[in-house]
SERO-4910 file (N, C-alpha, C, O; in steps of 0.05 Angstrom, whole numbers):
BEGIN
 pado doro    nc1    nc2    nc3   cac1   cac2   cac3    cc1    cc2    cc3    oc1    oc2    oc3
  Unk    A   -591   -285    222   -567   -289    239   -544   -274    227   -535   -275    204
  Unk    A   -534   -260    250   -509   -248    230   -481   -260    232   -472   -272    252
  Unk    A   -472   -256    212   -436   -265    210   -421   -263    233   -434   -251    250
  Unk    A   -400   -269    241   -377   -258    262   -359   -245    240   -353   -255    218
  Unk    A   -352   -222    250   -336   -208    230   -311   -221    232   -312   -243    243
  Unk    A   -295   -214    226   -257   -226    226   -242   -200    217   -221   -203    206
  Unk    A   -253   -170    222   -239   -152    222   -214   -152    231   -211   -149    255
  Unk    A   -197   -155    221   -162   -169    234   -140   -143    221   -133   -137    198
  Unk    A   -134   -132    253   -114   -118    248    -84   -121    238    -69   -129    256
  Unk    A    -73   -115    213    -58   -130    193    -33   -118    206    -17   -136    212
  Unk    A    -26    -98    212     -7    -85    220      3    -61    206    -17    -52    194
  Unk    A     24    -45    201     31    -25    185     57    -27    173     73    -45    174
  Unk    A     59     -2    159     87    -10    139     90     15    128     70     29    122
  Unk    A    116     21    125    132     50    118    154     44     99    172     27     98
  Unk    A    144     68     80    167     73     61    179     93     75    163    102     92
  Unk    A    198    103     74    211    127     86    244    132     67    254    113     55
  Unk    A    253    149     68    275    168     55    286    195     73    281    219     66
  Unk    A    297    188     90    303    229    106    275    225    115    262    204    119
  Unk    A    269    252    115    247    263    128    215    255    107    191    259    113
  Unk    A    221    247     92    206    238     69    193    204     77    208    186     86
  Unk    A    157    200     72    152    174     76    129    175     64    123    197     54
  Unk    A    113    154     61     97    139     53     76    114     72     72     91     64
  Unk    A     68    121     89     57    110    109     36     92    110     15    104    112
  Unk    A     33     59    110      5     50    112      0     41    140     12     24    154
  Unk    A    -21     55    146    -25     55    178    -56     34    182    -77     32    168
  Unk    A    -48     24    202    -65      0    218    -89    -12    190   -113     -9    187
  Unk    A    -63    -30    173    -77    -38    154   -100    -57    166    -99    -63    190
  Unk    A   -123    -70    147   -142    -89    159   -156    -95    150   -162    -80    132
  Unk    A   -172   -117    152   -183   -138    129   -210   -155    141   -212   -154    166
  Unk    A   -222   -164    133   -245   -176    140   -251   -202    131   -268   -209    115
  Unk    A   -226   -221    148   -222   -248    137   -247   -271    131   -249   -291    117
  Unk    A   -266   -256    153   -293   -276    154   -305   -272    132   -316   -293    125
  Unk    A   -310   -251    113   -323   -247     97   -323   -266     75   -303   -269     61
  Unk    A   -345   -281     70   -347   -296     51   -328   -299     21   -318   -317      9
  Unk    A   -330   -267     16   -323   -258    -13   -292   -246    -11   -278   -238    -30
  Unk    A   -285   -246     12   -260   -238     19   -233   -254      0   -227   -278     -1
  Unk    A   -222   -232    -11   -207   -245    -38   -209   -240    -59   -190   -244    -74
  Unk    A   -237   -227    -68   -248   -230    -88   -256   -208   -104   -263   -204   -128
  Unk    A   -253   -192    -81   -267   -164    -86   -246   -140    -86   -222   -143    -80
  Unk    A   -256   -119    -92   -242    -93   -104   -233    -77    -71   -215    -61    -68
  Unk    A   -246    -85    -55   -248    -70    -32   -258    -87     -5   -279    -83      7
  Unk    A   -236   -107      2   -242   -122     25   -218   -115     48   -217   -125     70
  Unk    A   -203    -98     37   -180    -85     66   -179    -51     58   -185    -38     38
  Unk    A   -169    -42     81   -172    -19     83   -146     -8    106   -142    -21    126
  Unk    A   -129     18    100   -121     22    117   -122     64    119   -138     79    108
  Unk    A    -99     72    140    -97    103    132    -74    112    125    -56    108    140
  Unk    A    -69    126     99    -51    127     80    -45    148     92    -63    164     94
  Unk    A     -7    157    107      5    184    106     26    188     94     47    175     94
  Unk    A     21    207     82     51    217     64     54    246     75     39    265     79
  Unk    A     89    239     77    101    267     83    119    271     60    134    252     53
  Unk    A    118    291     48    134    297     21    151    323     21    135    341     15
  Unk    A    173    332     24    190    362     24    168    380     32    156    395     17
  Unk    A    164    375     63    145    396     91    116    396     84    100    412     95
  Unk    A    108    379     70     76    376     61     67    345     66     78    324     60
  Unk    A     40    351     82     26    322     88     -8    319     83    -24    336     77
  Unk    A    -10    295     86    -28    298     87    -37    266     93    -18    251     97
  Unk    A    -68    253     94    -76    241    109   -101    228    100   -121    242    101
  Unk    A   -103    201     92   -127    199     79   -137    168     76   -121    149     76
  Unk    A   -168    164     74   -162    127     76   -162    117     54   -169    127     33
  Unk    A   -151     90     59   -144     74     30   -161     48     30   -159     35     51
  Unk    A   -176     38     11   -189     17      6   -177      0    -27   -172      7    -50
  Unk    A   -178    -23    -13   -172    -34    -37   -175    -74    -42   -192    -83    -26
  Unk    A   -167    -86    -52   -177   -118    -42   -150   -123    -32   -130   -110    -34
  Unk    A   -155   -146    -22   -128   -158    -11   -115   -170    -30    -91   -171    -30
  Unk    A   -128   -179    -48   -110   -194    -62    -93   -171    -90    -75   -179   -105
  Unk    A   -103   -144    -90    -87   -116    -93    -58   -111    -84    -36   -110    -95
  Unk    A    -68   -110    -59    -46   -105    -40    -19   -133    -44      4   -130    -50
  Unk    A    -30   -150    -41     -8   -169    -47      3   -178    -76     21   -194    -74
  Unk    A     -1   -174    -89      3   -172   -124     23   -147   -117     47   -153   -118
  Unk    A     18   -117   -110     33   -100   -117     56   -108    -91     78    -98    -97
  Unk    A     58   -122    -68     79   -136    -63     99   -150    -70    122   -147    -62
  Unk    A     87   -173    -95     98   -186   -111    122   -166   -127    146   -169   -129
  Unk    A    105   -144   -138    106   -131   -160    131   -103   -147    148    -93   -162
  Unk    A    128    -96   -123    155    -83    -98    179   -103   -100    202    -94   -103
  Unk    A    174   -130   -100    203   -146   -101    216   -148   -124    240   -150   -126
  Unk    A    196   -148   -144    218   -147   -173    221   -117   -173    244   -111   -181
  Unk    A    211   -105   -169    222    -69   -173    254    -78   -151    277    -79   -159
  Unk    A    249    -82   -130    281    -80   -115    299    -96   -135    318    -86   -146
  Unk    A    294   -116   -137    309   -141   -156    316   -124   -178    334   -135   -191
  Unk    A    308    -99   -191    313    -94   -213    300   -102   -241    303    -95   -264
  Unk    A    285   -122   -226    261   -128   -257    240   -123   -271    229   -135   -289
  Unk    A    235    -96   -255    214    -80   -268    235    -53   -263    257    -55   -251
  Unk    A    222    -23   -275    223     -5   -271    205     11   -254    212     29   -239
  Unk    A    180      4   -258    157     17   -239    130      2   -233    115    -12   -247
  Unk    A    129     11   -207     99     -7   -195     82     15   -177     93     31   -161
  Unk    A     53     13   -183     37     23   -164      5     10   -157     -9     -9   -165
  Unk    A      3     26   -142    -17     22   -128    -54     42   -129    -57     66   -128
  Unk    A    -72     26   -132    -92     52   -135   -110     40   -110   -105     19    -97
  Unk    A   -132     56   -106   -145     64    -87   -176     55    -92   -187     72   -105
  Unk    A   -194     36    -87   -221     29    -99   -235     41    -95   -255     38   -109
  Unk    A   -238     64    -71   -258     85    -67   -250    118    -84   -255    128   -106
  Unk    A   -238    126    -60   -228    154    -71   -228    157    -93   -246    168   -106
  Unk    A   -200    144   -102   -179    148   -134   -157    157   -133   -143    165   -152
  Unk    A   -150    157    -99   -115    159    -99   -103    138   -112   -110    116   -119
  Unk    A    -79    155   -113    -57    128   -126    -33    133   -118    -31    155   -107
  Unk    A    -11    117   -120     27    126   -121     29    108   -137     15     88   -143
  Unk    A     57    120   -145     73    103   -162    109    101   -150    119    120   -139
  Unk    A    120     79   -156    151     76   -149    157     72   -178    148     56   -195
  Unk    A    176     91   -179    191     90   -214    215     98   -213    220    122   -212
  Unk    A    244     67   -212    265     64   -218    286     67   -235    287     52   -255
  Unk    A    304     85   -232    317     82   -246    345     62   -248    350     48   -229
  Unk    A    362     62   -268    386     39   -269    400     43   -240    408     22   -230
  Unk    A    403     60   -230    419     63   -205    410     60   -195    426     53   -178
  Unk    A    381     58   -181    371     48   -157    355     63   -142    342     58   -121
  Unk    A    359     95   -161    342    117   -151    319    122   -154    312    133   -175
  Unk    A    302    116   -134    265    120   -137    251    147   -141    260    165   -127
  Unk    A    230    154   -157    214    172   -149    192    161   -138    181    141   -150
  Unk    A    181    170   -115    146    161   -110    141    192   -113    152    214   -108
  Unk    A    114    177   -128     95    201   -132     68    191   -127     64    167   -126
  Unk    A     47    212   -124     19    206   -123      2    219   -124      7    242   -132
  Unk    A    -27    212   -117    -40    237   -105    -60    223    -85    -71    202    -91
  Unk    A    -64    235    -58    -77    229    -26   -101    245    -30    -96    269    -28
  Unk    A   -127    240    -34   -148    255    -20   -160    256      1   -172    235      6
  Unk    A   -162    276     21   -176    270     48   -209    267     46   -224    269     26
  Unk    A   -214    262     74   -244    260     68   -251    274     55   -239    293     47
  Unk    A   -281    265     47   -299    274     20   -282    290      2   -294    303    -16
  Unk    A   -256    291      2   -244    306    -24   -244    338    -26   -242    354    -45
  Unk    A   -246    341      8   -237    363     17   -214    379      3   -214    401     -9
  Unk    A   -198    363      9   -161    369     17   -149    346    -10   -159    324    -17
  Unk    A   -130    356    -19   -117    337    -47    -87    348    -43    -82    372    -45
  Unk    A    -66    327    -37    -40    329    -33    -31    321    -62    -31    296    -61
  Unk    A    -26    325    -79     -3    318    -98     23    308    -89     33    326    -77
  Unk    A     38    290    -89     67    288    -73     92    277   -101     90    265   -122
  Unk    A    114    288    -88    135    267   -105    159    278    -98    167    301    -99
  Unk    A    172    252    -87    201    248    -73    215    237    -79    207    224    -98
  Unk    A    236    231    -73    262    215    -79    270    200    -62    273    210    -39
  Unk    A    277    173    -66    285    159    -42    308    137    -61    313    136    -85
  Unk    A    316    124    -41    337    108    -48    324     73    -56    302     68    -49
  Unk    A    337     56    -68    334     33    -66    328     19    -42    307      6    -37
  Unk    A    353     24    -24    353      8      0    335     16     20    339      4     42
  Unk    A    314     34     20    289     44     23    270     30     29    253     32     46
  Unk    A    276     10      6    247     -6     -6    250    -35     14    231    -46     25
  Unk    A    273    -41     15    279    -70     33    261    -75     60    252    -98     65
  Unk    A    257    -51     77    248    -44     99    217    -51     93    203    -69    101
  Unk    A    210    -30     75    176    -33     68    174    -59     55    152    -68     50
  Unk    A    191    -71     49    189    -91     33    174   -122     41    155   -136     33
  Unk    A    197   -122     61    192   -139     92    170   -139    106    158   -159    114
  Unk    A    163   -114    110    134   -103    126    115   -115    117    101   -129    131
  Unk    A    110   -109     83     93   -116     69     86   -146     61     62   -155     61
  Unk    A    107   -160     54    100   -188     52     95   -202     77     86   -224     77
  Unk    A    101   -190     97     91   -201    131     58   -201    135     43   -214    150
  Unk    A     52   -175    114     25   -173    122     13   -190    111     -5   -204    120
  Unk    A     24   -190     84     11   -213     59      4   -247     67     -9   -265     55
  Unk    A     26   -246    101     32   -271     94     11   -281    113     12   -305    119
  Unk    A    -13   -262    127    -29   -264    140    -49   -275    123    -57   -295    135
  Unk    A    -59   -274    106    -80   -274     94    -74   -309     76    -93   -322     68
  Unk    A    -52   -316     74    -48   -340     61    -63   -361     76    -73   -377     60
  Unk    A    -67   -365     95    -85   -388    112   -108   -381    101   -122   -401    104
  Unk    A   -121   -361     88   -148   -359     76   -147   -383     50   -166   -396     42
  Unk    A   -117   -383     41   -122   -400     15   -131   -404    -12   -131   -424    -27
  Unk    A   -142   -376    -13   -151   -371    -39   -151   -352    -51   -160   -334    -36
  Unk    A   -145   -343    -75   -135   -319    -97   -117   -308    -81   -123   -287    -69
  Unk    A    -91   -320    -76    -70   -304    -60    -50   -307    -91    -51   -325   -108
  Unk    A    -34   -286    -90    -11   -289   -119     10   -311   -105     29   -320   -118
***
């Protein structure tokens, strides 16, 4: 007998700066899954970054309970209580990073691989603090989907 999936479309969320962003597109998760929570790779979304006229486009896997930790870990960076937070990738081996300085000025950097590792974007931009408030919001909205699951949430 098989499972009912709970593939649940999480929604999306943008960093952005000018013409400069960081894109997680139609994130999503597989709430039915037994092990969901637990694992290295139970959500998935499609990662776009536009960086000074260069893009590129690529998917992102990682656990949910990843994704919401480096949420946690976005609000003390705005708050000022960290200097830098990122994110890695459980398939590929993309990653970004947000790294603050005393004024409030961000670099993200990373690196995006497209399928099979075709195509490899390097990126790194500058964005502002008040940047982060926007994605900030987005992000714990998504997080806050998965709390009725009830378990290994930060």
């Amino acid at each position: 007998m098989e499972r009912e999936t709970g593939l649940r479309h999480c929604g999306s969320c943008e960093l952005r700066y000018g013409e400069n962003f960081l894109a997680f597109q139609d994130i999503q998760s597989d709430f039915n899954d037994p092990y969901w929570g637990r694992g290295c790779y139970d959500s998935g979304w499609l990662m776009k970054v536009s960086s000074d006229g260069f893009s590129g486009t690529g998917y992102w896997g990682c656990g949910w309970k990843d994704l919401c930790r480096f949420t946690e870990e976005l609000g003390a960076l705005y708050e000022f209580q960290c200097r830098e937070v990122g994110l890695r990738d459980a398939e590929y081996g993309c990653w970004f990073r947000l790294v603050m300085n005393k004024t409030g000025r961000i670099t993200v950097s990373g690196v995006l691989y497209g399928e099979a590792w075709a195509q490899t974007l390097s990126f790194e931009f500058q964005a502002d603090q008040a940047a982060l408030k926007p994605f900030l919001q987005q992000l714990r909205q998504i997080c806050d989907m998965g709390k009725d699951r009830g378990r290994d949430q930060p």
